[in-house]
N, C-alpha and C positions, 0 to 999 in steps of 0.2 A: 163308191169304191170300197165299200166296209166288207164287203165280201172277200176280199183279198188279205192277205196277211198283212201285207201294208196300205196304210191308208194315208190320202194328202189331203189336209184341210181345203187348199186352193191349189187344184191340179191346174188351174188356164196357166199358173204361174213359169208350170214346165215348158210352154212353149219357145218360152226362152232357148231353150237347150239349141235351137234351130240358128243360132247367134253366133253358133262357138266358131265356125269357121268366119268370120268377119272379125271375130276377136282373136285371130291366129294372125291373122294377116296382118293387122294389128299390130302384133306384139312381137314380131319377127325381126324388128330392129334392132340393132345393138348399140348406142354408141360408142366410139372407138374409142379405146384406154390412151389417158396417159403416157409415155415413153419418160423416163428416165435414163439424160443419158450423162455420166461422168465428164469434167473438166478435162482437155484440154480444150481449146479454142475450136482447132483443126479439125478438130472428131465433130464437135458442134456444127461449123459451115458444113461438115463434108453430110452432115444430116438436114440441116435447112435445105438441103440442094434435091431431096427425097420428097416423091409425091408423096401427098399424103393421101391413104387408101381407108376406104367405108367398107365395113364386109356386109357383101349383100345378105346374109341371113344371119338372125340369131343364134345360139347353140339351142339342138334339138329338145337337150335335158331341162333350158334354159322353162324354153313354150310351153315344154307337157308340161312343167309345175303350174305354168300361171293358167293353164286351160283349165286346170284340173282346180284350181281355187275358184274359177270362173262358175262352174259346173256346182262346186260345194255349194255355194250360195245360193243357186239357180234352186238348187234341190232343196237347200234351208228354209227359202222363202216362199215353200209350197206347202209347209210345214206337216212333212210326214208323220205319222205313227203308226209303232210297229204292232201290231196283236191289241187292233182297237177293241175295245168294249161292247156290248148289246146294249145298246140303247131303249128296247121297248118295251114296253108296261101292255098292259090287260089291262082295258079302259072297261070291262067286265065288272068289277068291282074296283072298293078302295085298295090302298098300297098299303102293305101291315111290314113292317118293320120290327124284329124281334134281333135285340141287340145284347150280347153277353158284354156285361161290363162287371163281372168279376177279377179275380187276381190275376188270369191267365192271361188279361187281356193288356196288362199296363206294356207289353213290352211294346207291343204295336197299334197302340190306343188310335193315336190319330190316324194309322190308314182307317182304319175301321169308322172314326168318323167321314173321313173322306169318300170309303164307301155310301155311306149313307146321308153325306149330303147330294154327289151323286145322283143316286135312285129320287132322294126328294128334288132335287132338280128338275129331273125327267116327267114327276106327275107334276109339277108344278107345271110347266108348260102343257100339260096335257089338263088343265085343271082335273086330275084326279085328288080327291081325298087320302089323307095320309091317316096312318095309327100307327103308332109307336109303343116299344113300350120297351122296360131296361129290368132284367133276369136278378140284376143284385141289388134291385130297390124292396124297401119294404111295401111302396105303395102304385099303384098303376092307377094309369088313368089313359085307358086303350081308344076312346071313341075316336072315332076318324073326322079328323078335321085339317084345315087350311095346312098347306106346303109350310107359309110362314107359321102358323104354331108347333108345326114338326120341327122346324130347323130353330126354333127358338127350346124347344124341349131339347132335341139333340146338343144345341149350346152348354145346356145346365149340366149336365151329364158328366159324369167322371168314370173313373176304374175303381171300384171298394175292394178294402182287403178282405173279403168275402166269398161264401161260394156260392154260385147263382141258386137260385130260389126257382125253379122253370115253373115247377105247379102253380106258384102263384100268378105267374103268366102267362101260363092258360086259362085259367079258371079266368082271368081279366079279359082276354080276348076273346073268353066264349062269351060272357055276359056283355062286351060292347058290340060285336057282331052274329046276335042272337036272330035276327032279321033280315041280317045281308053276308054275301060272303067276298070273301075278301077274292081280286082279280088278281094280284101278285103277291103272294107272300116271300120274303127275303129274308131267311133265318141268318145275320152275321155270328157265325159258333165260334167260340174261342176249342171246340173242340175235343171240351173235355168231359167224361162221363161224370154225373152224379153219382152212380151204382153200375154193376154191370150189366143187370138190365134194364138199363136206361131209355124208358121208352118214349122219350121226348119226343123225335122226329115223327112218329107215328101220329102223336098227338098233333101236333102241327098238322100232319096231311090229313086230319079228323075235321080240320076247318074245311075242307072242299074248298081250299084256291084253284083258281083257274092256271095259272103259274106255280111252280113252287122252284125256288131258287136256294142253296144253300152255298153260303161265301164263307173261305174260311180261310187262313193262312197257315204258314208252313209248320207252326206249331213248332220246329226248332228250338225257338225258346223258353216253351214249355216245360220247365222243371222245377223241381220242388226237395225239399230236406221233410225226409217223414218218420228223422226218428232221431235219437242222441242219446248214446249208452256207452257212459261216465266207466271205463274197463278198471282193473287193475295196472296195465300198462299204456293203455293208449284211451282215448275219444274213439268211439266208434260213430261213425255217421252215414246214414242213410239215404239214398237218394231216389226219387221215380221219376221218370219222364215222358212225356207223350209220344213221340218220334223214336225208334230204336233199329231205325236201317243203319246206320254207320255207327261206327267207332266212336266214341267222345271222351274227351278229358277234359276233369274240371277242377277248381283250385276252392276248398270249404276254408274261408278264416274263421277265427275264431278272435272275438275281440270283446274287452274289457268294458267296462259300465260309461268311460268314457269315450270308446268308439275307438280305441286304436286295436289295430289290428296286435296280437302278442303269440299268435301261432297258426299254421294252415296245412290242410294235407289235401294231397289229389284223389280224387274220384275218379275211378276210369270206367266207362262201358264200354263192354263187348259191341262188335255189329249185333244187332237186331234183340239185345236186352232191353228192356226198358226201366231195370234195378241193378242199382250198381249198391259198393257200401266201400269204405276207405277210411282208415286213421289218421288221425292227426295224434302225432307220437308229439308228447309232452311231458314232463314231472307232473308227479300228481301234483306237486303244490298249485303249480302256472295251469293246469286244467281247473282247479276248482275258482281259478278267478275269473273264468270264461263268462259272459254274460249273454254272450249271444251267437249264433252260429249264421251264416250269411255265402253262400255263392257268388265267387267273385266273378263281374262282369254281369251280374245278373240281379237288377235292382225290382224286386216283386215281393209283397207278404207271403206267398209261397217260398220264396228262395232267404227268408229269414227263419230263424228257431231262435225262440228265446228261453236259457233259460234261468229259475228264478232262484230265490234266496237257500232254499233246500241243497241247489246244485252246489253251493261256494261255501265255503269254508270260512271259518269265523277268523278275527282280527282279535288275538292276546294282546297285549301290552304286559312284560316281563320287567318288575322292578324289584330290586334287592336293598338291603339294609345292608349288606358289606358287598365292597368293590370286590373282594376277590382277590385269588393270586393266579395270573396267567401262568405260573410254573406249576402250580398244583391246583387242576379244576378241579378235581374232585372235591375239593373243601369249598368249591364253590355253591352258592345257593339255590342257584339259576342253572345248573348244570344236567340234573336232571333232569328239572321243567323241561328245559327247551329239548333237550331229547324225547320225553316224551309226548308232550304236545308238536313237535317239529311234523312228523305226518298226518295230522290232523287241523292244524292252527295255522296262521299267518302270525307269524310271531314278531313283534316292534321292541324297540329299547329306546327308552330317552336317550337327546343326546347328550344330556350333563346330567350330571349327580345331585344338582339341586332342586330336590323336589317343587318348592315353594314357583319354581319356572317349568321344570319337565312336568309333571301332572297333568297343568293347565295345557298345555302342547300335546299330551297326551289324547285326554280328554276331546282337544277340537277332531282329531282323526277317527272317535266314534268308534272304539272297538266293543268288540261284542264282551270281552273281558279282562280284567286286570288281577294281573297274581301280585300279592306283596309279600316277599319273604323275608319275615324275621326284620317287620318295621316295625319299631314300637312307635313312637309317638308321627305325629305329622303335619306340617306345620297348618297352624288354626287356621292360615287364610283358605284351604284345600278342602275344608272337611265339607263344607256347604256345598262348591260344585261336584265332589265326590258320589254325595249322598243323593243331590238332583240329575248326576246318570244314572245313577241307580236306581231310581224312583222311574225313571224312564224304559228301563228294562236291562240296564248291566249288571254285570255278575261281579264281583270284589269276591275275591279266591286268596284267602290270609295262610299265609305259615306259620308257628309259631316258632320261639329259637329265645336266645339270650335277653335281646332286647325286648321283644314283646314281653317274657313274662318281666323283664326289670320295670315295664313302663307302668306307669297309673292305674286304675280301674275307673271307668267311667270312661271309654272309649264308645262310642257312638258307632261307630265301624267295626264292633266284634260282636258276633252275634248272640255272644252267652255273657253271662257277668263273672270274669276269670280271678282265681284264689292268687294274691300275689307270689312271684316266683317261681320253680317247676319241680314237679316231683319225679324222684330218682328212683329208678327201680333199679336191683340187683347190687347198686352200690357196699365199698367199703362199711358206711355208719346207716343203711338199712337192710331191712327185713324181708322188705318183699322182692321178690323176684318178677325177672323181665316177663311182661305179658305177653300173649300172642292175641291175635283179632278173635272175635266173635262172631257170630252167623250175622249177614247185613239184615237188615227187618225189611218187610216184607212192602215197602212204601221207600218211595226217595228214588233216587235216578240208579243205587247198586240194585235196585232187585233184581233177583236171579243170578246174580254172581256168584259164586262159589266162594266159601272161605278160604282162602289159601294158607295153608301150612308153611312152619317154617322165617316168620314174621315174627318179631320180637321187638318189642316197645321198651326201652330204656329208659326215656325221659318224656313226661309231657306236663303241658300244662292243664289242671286244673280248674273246670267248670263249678260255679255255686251252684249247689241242687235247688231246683226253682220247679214249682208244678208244671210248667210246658216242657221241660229239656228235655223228659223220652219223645217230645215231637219233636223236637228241633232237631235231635239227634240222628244223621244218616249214617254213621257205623261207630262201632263204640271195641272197646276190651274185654278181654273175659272175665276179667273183675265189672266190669257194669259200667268205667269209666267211657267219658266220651271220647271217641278219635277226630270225628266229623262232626263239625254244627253249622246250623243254617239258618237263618232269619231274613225271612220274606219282609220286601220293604217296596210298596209300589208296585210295578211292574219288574222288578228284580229281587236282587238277592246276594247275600253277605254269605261265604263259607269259609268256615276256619277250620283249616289243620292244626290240631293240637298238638303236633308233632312239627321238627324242623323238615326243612327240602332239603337238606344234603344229609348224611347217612353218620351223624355222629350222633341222632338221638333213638333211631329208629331201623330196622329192615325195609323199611315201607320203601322207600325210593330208589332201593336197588330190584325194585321184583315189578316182575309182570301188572299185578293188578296195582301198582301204581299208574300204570297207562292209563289200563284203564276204568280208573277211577275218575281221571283226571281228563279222559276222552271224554267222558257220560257227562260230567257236570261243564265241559265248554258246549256239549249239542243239547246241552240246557237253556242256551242263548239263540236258542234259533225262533225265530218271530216268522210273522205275517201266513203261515198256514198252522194255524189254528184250529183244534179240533174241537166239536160241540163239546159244551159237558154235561154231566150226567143231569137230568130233570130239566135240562136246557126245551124250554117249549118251542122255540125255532132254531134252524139251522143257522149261524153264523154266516156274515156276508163282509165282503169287501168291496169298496168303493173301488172305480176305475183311478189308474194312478197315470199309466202311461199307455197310449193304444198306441198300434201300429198303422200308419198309413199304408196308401196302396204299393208306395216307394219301400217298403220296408224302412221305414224310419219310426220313430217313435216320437207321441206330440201327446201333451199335456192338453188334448182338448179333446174332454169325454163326449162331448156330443149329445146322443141321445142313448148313449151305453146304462143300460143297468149294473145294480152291483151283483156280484159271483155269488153264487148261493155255493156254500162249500159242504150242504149237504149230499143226500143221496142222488136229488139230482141236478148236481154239479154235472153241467157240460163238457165231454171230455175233447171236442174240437170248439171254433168258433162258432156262433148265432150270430142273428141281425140283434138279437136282446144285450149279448156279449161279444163286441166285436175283439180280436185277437190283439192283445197286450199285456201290460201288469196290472194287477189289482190287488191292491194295499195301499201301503203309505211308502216313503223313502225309506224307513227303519226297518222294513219286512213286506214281501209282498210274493204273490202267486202269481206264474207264465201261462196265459190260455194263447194255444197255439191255434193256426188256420187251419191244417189236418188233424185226424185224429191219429194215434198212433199208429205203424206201420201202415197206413193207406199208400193205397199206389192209381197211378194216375193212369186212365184209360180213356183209348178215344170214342165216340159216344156211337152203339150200334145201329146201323144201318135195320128200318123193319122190313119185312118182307114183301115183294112187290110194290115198292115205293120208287116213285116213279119223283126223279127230283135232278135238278138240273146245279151240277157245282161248278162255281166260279172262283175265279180266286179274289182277291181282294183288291181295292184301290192301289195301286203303284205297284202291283207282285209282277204282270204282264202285258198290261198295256203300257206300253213306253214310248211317248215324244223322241222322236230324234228329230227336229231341229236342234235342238242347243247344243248336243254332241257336233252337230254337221259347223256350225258357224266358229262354234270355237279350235276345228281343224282348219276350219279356213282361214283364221284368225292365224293359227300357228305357223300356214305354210307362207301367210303374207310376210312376216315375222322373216322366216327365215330366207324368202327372196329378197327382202332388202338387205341383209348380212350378205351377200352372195354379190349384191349389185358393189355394196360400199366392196368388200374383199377385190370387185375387178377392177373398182376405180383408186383400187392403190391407199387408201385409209387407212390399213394395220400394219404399214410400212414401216414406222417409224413409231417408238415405243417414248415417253415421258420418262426418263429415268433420274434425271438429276434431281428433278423436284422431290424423288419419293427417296433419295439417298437425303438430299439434307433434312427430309423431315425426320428420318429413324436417328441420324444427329444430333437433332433437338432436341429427340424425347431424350435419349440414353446422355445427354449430359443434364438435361433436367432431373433426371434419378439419378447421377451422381450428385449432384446441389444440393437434393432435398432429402435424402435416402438418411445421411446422419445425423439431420433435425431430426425426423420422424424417428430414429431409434434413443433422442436422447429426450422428446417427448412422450414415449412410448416409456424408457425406465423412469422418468418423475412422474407418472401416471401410476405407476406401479408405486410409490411410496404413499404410507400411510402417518397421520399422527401415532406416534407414541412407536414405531417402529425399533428408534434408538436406545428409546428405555429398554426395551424388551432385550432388546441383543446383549447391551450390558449387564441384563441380568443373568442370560444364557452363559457369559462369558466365564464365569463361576461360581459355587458354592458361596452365597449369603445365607446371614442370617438373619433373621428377620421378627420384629417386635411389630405389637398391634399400635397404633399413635391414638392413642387417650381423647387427645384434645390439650391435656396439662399439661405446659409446657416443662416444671421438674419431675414429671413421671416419667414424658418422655424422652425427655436429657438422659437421665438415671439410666433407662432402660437400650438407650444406645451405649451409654457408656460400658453396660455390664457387660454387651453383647462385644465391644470393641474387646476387652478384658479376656472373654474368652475366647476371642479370636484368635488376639498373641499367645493366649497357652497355648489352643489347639495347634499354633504356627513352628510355635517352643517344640513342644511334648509329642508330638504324631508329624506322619507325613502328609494330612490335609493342611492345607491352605486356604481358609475360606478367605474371600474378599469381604472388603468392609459390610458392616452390616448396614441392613436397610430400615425404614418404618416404613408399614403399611397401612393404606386406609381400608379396610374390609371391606367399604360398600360400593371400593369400585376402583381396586387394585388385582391384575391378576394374581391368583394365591397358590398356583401349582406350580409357581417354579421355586419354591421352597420348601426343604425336607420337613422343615420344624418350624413353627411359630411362638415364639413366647406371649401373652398374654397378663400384664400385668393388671392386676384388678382395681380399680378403683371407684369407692361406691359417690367423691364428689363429680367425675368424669359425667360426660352426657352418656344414657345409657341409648347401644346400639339401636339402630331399627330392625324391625322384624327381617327387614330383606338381608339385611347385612347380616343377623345372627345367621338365615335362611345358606345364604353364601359359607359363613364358617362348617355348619353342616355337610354341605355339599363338598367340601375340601376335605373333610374328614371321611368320608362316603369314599372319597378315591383315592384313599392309601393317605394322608397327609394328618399329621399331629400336632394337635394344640395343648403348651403346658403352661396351663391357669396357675398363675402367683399370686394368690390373696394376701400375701406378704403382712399376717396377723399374726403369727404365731405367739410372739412377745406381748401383745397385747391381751392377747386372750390367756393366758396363761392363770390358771385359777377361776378363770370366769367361766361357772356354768349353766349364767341365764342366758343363754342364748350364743346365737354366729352371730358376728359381729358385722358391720356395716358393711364391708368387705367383703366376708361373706355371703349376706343377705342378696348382694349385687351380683354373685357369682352363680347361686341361686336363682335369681332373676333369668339371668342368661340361659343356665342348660334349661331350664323349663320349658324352652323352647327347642332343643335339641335333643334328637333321637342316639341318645348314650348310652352303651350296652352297661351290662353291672361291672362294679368297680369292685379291688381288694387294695388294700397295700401291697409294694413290690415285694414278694417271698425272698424269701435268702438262697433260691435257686434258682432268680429269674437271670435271664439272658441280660437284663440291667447290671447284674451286681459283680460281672465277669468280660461286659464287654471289649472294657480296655483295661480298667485297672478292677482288681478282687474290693470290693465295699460290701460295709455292713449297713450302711447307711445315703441318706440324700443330702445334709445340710445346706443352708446356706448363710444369711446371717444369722437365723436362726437355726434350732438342732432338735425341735421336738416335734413338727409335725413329719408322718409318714406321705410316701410320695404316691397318692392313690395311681392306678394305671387298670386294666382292662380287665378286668377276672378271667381268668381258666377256665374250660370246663372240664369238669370230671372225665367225660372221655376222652378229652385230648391232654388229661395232666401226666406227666413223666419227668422223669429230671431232667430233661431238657428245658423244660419252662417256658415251650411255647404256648405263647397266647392265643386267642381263637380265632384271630382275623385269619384272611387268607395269608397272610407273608410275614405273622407273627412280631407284626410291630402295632402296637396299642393306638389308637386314635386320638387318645385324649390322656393326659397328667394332669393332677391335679397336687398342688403344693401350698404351705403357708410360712417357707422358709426365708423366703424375700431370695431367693438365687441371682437377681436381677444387681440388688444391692450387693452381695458379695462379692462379684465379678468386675462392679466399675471402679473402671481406671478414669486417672485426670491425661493430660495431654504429653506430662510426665512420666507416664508408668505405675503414681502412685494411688495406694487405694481409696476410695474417696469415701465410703462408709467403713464405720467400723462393726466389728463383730461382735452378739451379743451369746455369751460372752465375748472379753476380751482374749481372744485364744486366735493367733494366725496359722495354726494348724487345723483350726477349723477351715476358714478361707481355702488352705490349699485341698482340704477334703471337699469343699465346696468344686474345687476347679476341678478334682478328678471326675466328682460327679458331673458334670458340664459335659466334660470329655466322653465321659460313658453313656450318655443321653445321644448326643451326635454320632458317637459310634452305630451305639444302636438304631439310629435312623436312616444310616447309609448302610450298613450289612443286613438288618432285620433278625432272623433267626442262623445266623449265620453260626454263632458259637455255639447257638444250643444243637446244633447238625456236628459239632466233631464229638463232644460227648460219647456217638453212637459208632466212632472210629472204632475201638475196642473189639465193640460187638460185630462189626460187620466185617472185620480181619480174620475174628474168630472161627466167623462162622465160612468165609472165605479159604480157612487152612491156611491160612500167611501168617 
């Protein structure tokens, strides 16, 4: 019966059908329903007294359904299909089997083998000889043997992300059937041309089979990405497809190194296109973190594009030597950087000010480069892992500024040997006048920029002249000074701007060619495509890092992948030598994609007078309808029992009480438990040290470092109580009692000021704990060191004294800009009360604080942080001793001299210290009332 559209495995089965009316007859009975009849008595007897009546037929609608489920099964169990298959083979020759198990092929792999187990089914029973052979292998092995070693070859088999290879599978099928010719040949095509004149099929019909079959499928899923062009506004992406009768829309993500999807745009084709192209609109920034481009719904090495380390954008990490003042950026360090690296960079920031922790945290995130602006020193435990990224291939990109030139020489991290201090051009007490830049030379990452005009250099630090520095040197002053230096170290490299990042030593960072200056040496850090170099006797190569399977996935197992010749010739699509992935290492690496660029996919041509017979594939139109038939019969039994219970009165009466008291139980169970769970919920939420904290928030302490010695640190709460009750007396603060801290593991920013009392018998800090004072200082916070010698040392000028020496000890390890004495117009000497002076037990040392710089000095007397409040004092008056009080009020050290109008100038000073910690530059801004009235006309 195969001749018929429909076919039945066991048609005696249908004689069945000859049944249906005994099975009518059958089922024409009803039992009579239940009667429900209400309470009274009387109505009851007056119905017992009632024949009871059978109705002789069922209802009509009742029978067609059970006849018609009777029938479904009859016909299920004859086991129809619909548009059976050709079963026959050419016993003429062997059965050659020519199967495409390229990328086109993963969508619908296993019909394809099912196809071809199949056909090998068919010669098996006919013992015909089989030959196989697979288009995206590198190797064949055609000669026609046993069904079973066909269907054991067909087992090993997969789909590669590959494009098939057909030459080579001809050339295998001419040389194993060089003698005999094949009786059915059965080309399974995924469809798609190698070229446009694709002369495959021809070749095939060159074997003289007796049959020639070609099976293919609907090729619908046939599509591919064959191109990715990174615009100025948007991703553009390209798309070919095999099939281009109907309309399509498609959805391209684009997703990150870890596989999440971060942005997608639609593809649409026309009817009968078979190239479409569509955006995916993004910031440029979130485009260059794209690593891969992917067709969603669509899992094939065609419908992935990978791309590599060229396409993304490097990873800065932005650290500063002053915190800055959010009210005025401009004085920030960091302000320009990140504007001008921001459209270029992935720009990072630690999240705390202490380097000795952020670095290290830095560092594990692997950025391509670190800018430090105006860091002088760093703490020793950093400089080793600093130096092993950089040996790895990081860039260290220095500024210089205040602290740098204050700090030491013999920094390991600047790549010239620098002249202590910074030289001043145009200044009041010099000579020379401000510089402008010089032509770039002709080597280093400015070549071919233009000089730009208009740039003027004020300050910089000075390089020792050394026989290498004109190499080292990548732009310099019209005086011959350097601006730029560089020291290659490894696989990386050290550059120092001799100049600061913000705009008080230089022109440079408000102009254009600060970008890009600063663009050229971050695309200095791009790795893994690598170019030969000069006398290089071979072309540079890359190991396979990550290939693609057939699933478009990526898998760390090379296989039998060679490495990428990144010479001339470098493959511009996949090979079987290079199959489609990355190749480098994790730190850089190149994307070899499955097409080349712009290809487009085409269906494979027909030759002329080729006489070939096309099938479709296993499960496309041959289809079983048993399972459809039984599982309607299945349904309609289903619903004749609902229909028999519905007449026998079943859904009369509905369960209701049961299901009211269970919504009861629950809704007073959530009242029960509802206010445990919120009062576990807030003590889950409480932490240790919570309490502390709040009392500290609650107000203005003051706060001393705890020694260790029990009368230093008595002493130094007392002094702090002392000047508490002045500031309580004398101003409208009100600090609460003072506190002591331990520095190596007390929070330190919730106080303006810390006093610091020195003592060289005290245990001296650990690194981590000085590490922390820095880091508190970094974020706007002031610490004033009381070496409390002054009496001591008084005539003595062999040396600082022990006191000293320990205090010394300490900043050594901290990055502290250059110091002066407080001027007699700093915003100290006018905070609260007019001083000419700091005393405190003592009266002869001066109160060191932050130096000025030249460019920013004015009678206003702000300092050069961003918010005009100094970081660090430095004193050997004892202020600590002057200020304690006993439990009495009274003073408990006396004054040297004995003078209590010392004391009270001691206490003004206190007052003007806190002042100036809570306003900052607040006094040195009315100063400039006058002038800004004036020029207002008021």
């Amino acid at each position: 019966m195969n001749a018929l559209p429909l076919a039945f495995g066991a048609p005696a089965i249908l004689m069945a059908l000859a049944a249906l009316p005994l099975i009518w007859w059958l089922l024409k009975l009803t039992p009579p329903r239940p009667k429900a009849e209400v309470f009274p008595p009387l109505k009851i007897l007056a119905g017992v007294l009632k024949r009871e009546e059978t109705p002789s037929k069922s209802p009509w609608w009742l029978t067609l359904l059970r006849m018609m489920i009777a029938a479904l099964v009859i016909f299920a169990l004859a086991d129809p299909v619909l548009n059976p298959r050709n079963a026959s083979l050419s016993s003429d020759g062997p059965l050659v089997l020519v199967v495409d198990n390229g990328w086109a092929t993963t969508a619908d792999w296993d019909r394809r083998v099912e196809s071809a187990t199949t056909l090998i089914g068919d010669a098996g029973d006919r013992n015909i000889p089989v030959s196989i052979v697979f288009t995206a292998d590198q190797t064949h092995d055609a000669v026609p043997g046993t069904s079973a070693a066909a269907l054991e070859k067909l087992g090993a088999a997969a789909p590669r992300p590959l494009r098939p290879d057909r030459t080579r599978a001809i050339d295998a099928l001419r040389t194993a059937l060089a003698e005999d010719r094949a009786g059915t040949l059965a080309y399974i095509s995924d469809g798609v041309a190698l070229r446009d004149d694709d002369p495959f099929l021809g070749d095939l019909a060159a074997l003289s089979p007796v049959e020639f079959r070609l099976i293919e499928g609907s090729g619908l899923a046939t599509v591919a990405i064959t191109g990715a062009n990174n615009g100025a506004d948007a991703l553009t992406v390209t798309l070919s497809r095999l099939k281009g009768t109907e309309a399509q829309s498609l959805i391209v993500d684009a997703q990150d190194r870890q596989g999440r999807v971060i942005a997608s745009g639609p593809v649409n084709f026309a009817a009968g296109a078979t190239e479409a192209s569509g955006d995916i609109a993004a910031p440029f920034e979130l485009r260059n973190d794209f690593a891969r481009l992917s067709i969603a719904g669509s899992a094939s090495a065609g419908a992935t594009h990978l791309l590599d380390d060229g396409f993304r954008r490097r990873k800065v990490a932005l650290i500063s030597g002053d915190s800055g003042d959010g009210f005025q950026p401009l004085l920030s360090p960091l302000y320009y950087i990140e504007r001008a690296l921001g459209p270029y960079a992935d720009l990072v920031k630690p999240g705390m000010t202490d380097l000795a922790v952020s670095i290290p945290e830095i560092l594990k995130q692997n950025p391509s480069a670190i800018v430090l602006a105006d860091v002088g020193r760093l703490p020793a435990d950093v400089y080793e892992p600093l130096e092993r990224w950089i040996a790895r291939g990081g860039t260290l990109i220095r500024f210089a500024g205040a602290r740098l030139a204050a700090a030491p020489s013999g920094d390991p991290l600047v790549p010239v040997i620098l002249r202590q201090g910074e030289r001043a051009l145009g200044g009041a007490l010099s000579w020379a006048e401000p510089q402008p830049l010089a032509d770039f030379p002709s080597f280093g990452p400015f070549t071919g920029m233009a000089r730009a005009d208009g740039i003027l250099v004020k300050r910089q630090v000075l390089a020792e002249p050394t026989p290498d520095l004109a190499e080292r040197t990548w732009a310099s002053l019209a005086d011959g000074t350097p601006l730029v230096t560089v020291k290659e170290s490894g696989a990386g490299r050290v550059v120092l701007f001799h100049v600061s990042a913000e705009a008080t030593w230089s022109d440079l960072p408000i102009s254009g060619t600060f970008v890009e200056m600063l663009r050229r040496i971050v695309q200095l850090t791009r790795v893994g495509a690598a170019e030969a170099q000069p006398g290089q006797a071979t072309a540079p190569t890359l190991a396979p890092y990550r290939l693609l399977t057939e699933r478009g996935a990526l898998t760390a197992d090379a296989g039998n992948a060679k490495p990428l010749d990144l010479g001339p010739a470098r493959p511009e699509a996949a090979t079987f030598d290079n199959p489609p992935g990355l190749y480098g290492t994790e730190d850089g690496f190149v994307a070899l994609n499955l097409l080349p660029p712009d290809a487009t996919i085409r269906p494979i041509p027909s030759a002329a007078g080729l006489t070939v017979t096309r099938e479709p594939m296993a499960g496309t139109e041959a289809k079983p309808l048993k399972p459809g038939l039984l599982i309607t019969a299945f349904l309609l039994l289903v619903i004749d029992s609902l229909v028999v219970l519905f007449m026998g009165g079943a859904f009369s009466q509905r369960p209701r009480r049961a299901a009211t008291s269970a919504t009861m139980a629950v809704f007073a169970a959530l009242l029960l438990f509802a206010p445990v769970s919120l009062r576990q919920s807030e003590a889950a939420d409480a932490k240790p040290g919570d309490e502390q904290i709040l009392g500290r928030l609650d107000n203005t302490h003051l706060a001393y470092v705890v020694t260790g010695e029990s009368d230093v640190d008595r002493l130094s709460e007392q002094g702090l109580a002392g000047l508490t009750d002045f500031l309580t007396y004398r101003t409208t603060l009100e600090p609460a009692p003072p506190v002591g801290v331990d520095i190596a593991k007390d929070e330190l920013s919730f106080y303006p000021i810390i006093f610091w009392p020195i003592s060289a018998s005290a245990p001296m800090p650990s690194a981590a704990a000085i590490s922390r004072i820095d880091a508190y200082m970094r974020a706007g916070g002031t610490v004033l060191f009381d070496t409390r010698d002054q009496f001591s040392s008084l005539g003595d000028d062999t040396g600082p004294s022990a006191n000293g020496e320990r205090l010394q000890a300490i900043l050594a390890n901290i990055d502290i800009p250059p110091l002066e004495p407080v001027p007699s117009d700093h915003v100290l000497t006018r905070s609260f009360y007019l001083l000419n002076g700091f005393p405190g037990r003592y009266n002869g040392s001066p109160l060191w604080v932050e130096a000025r710089q030249e460019a920013q000095s004015s009678s206003s007397g702000v300092a050069s942080s961003g918010d005009g409040v100094t970081p660090i004092m430095i004193t050997a008056n004892d202020m600590l001793g002057a200020w304690a009080i006993d439990t009495n009020g009274a003073s408990v050290m006396p004054m040297v001299p004995a003078d209590e109008l010392q004391r009270e100038m001691s206490f003004r000073s206190g007052v003007n210290i806190m002042m100036y910690m809570l306003t900052g530059n607040y006094k040195a801004d009315q100063v400039h009332v006058p002038a800004l009235l004036e020029r207002l006309g008021q």
